[in-house]
N, C-alpha and C positions, 0 to 999 in steps of 0.2 A: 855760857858766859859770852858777852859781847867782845869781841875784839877792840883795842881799843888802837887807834892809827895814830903814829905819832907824827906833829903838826908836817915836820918835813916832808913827810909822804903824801899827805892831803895839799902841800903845797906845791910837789912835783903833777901831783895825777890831776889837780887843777889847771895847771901849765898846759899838759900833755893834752888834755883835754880842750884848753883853748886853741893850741897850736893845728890841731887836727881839723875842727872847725874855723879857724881862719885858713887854712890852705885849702877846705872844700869851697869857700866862698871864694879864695882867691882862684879856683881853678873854674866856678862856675864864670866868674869875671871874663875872664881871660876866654873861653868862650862865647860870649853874649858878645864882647868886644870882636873876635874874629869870624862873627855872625853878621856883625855890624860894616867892617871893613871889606868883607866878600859883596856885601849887597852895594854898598858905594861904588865898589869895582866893577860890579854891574851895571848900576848905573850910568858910569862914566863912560862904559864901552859903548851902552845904548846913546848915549850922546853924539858920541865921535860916531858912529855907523849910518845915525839920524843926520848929523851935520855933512858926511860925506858922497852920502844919497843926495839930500839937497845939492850939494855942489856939483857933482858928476851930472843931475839932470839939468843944473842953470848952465852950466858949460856943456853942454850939449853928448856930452861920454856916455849917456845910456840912449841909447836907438830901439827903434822897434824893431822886433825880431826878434834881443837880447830872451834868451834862456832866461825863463822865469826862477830855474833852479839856479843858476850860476849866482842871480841877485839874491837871494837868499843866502847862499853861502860868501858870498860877500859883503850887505847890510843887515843880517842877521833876518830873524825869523819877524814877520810881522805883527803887531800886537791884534791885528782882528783879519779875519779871513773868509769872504762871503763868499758861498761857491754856488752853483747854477751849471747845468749839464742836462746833456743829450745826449743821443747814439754818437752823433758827431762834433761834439763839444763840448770842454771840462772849462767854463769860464769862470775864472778869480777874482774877486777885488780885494784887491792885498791896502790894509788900511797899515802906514808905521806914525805913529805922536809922537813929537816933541815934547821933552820934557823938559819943564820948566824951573828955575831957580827960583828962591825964595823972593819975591819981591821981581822977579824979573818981566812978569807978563801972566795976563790972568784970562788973556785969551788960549782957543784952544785950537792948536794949530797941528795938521796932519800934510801927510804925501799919500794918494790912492794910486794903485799902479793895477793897471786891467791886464787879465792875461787869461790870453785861451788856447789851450792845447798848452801850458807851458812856453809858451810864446807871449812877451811883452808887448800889447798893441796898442799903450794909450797911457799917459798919467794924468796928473791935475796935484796941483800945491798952490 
């Protein structure tokens, strides 16, 4: 014989049941959202590292010589990196882009920083 549920029980386990699935949708949110916020933060930082490369090289703060490593851990890791090498030389061209606002600029604008042996010997922006 079939069980028969009365209404208030099919009206609690309906509850329960949407409650469970709004708090899985509200916990995927709440991820997708701090998936969202981490990458603008990255963003942001790529910006300010990009903006302060530029400035250190217009105001003349980066010299040749400068530790190709020390720039890296200072303006962060370069988006492209073309290497070339011999017995007697590991030569870099570290390319970092600017990244652009919405509506800001639609050209495509970079800093190459040449470096051999770990050694800074040349840029161009």
């Amino acid at each position: 014989m079939k069980q028969k549920h009365h209404p208030l029980q099919t009206t609690i386990f309906l509850m329960v049941t949407l409650l469970v699935s709004v708090s899985g949708i509200n916990c995927s949110l709440i991820k997708n959202q701090e998936k969202i916020d981490q990458k603008m933060k990255e963003i942001s930082e790529k910006k300010e590292k990009y903006n302060a490369l530029q400035r250190d090289i217009a105001h003349n703060k980066l010299a040749q010589g400068t530790s190709c490593s020390l720039i890296k851990q200072t303006y962060g890791s370069p988006d492209d990196v073309l290497q070339s090498g011999s017995a007697n030389s590991n030569f870099e061209i570290w390319t970092y882009e600017k990244i652009y606002e919405k509506g800001e600029g639609e050209s495509w604008q970079f800093i190459r920083l040449y470096c051999d042996n770990d050694k800074l010997i040349s840029w161009k922006y």
